[in-house]
N, C-alpha and C positions, 0 to 999 in steps of 0.2 A: 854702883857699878861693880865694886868688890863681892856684891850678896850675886847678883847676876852670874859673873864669870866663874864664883864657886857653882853654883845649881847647875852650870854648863859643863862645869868638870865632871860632876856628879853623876850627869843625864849620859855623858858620850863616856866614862868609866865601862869599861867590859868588866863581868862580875868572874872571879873566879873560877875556875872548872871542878866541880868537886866529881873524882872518883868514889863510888859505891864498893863496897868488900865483894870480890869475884870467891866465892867460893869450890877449889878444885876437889878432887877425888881423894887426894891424900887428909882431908880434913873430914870425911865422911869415915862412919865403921860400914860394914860390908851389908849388913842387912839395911843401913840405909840407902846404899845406892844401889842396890836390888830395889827398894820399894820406890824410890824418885823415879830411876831410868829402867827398869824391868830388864835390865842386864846384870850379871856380874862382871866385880871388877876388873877381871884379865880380860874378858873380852871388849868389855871400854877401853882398854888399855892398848888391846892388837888392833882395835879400830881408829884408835887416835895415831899410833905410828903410819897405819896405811894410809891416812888419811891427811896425815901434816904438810907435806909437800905442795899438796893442791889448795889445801886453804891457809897457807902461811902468806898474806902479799907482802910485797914492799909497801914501807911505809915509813914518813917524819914521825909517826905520833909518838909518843913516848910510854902510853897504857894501851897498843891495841889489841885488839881480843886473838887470846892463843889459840887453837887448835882444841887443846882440853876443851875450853868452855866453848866455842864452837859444835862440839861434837855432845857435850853436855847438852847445851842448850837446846839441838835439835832432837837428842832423846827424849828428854822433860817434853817438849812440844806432842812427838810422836804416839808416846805413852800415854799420854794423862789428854789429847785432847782439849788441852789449853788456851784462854786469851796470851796473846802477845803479851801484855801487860802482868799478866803472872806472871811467866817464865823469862820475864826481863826485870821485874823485881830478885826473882829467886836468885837468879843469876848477877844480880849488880850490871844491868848494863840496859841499853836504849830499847825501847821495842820496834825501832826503826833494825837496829842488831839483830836483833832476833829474827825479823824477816829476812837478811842477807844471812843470816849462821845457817837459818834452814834453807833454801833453796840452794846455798853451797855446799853442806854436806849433803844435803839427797844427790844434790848431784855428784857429788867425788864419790860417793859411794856406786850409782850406777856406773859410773867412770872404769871405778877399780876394783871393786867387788864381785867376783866370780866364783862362788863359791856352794852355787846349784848347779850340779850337773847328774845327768842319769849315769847309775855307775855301772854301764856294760862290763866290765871284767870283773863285779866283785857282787853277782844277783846270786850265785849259791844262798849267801846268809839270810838273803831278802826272802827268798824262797824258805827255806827253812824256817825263817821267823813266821812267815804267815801260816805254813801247815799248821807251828805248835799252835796257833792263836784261834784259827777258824779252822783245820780240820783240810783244808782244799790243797792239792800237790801245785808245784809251779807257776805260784802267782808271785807277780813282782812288782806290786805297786797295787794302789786303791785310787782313782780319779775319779774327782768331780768335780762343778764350778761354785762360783761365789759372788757375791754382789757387791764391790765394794764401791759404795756413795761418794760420786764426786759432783763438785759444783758444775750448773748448765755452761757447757761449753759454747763459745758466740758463732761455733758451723757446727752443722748438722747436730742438731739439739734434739730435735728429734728423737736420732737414733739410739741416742744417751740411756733414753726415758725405758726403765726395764720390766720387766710383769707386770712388780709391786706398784707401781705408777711414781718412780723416782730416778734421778740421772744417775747412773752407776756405771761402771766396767765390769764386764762378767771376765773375772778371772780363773783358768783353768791351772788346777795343782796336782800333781800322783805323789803321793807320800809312802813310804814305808810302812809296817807294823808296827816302828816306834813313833809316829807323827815326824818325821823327818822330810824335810822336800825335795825332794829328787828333781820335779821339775816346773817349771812355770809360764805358764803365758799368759801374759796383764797387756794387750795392746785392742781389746776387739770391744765395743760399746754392748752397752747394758741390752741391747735389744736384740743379739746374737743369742741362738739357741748355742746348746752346750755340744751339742752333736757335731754343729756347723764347726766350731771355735777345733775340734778333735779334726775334724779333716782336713784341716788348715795348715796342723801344726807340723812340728819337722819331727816331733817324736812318733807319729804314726807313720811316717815314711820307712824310721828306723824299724819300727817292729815289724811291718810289712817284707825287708828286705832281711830279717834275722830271724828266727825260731827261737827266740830267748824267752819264751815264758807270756802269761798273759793278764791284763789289768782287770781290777774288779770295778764294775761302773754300774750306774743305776739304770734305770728304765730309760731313761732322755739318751743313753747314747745306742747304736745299733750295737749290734750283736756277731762280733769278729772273732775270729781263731785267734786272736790275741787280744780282746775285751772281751769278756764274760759280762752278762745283767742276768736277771734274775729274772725267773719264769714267771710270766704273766698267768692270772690265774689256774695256781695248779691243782691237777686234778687226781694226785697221787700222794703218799706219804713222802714219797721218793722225794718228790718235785718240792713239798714243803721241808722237808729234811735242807736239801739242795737253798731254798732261797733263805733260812733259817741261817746256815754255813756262810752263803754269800754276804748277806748282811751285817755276822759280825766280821766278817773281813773289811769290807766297805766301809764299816763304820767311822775307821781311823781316819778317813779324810775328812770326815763333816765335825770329827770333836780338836783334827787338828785345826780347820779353819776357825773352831773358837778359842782354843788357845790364841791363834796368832791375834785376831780381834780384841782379844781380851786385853793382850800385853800391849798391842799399839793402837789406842781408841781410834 
């Protein structure tokens, strides 16, 4: 009876909780949280105060995941393109965590994060950067789109499906001459031409309604007093000079969409 009622203690015993080492920002050197999260440290830093409030919850626990390693976690993810199970090893915590760390910082971030906007008062420099670069007076941006792969959505799946024969978002960007993003629209499916996603947006209303200058865009989009494309088979020195210019102006939006690919697989 005594061997009995011990093996019952044994069986109904709950085992200990062991905490894993959380590893923060202050225990890394700087080139390595460049190379983990493809950020530097100040700006993990301005995105964890922006972002604490919204993922701090209440809570009994007495280890539960801060904000750092929240906002950690979800770079590690972003970045690198990782199993759950990495990135909740790396991190010391569940991969069940790691699913709620990401879905809560992408979201506090589209929350609070505003920090692309077209800078109507300030396109002198923009302009200016582009002449030195390509040569061309009064361009203030370079657009075009981009495919970014996402899982078969369970309505209209279909629409998802894009040239390539794969489910994406065709996201439309105008970048600067330094690869910088002036503007974005990520809301239209893979099977949207690029032209369509341009007439849509609020940023062609604005140029429509203002004489500020005009965007460099490829053959997929028409051909506006404020988008320039590039002559279709030219039959002059002029006209190759001319798409020669345009192109390397153009260029800065298809090496910035691989920068940003590069840094968030």
């Amino acid at each position: 009876m005594a061997a009995l009622l011990h093996l019952y203690n044994c069986q109904g015993r709950r085992n200990d909780r062991l905490f894993r080492e959380r590893i923060g920002l202050d225990q890394l050197r700087d080139f390595e949280v460049m190379s983990r999260y493809r950020l530097d440290r100040v700006s993990i830093e301005a995105l964890i105060g922006l972002l604490a409030d919204d993922l701090m919850k209440p809570t009994r626990r007495s280890c539960s995941i801060s904000a750092e390693i929240q906002v950690l976690v979800t770079l590690r993810y972003l970045a690198k393109g990782s199993f759950y199970s990495e990135v909740a090893d790396l991190h010391g915590v569940s991969r069940s965590s790691v699913c709620h760390a990401v879905e809560s910082v992408v979201t506090a971030i589209n929350d609070k994060l505003d920090t692309i906007r077209f800078p109507l008062e300030s396109l002198n420099c923009t302009k200016y950067s582009f002449y030195n670069k390509c040569g061309l007076p009064n361009v203030i941006g370079a657009i075009d789109g981009t495919l970014i792969p996402i899982q078969a959505p369970a309505e209209n799946e279909a629409a998802y499906v894009c040239r390539k024969g794969f489910h994406a978002i065709n996201m439309q960007a105008v970048v600067d001459s330094n690869m910088r993003f002036l503007d974005i629209v990520a809301r239209w499916p893979g099977s949207q031409h690029d032209s369509f996603i341009f007439n849509n947006c609020g940023l062609k209303d604005v140029l429509e309604s203002a004489d500020l200058g005009y965007l460099l865009g490829d053959s997929g989009y028409p051909l506006r007093s404020y988008l320039m494309t590039p002559i279709l088979n030219p039959s002059s020195v002029a006209e190759v000079n001319f798409n020669n210019h345009h192109s390397s102006g153009r260029s800065v939006v298809e090496k910035a969409f691989g920068v940003l690919k590069s840094r968030f697989r």
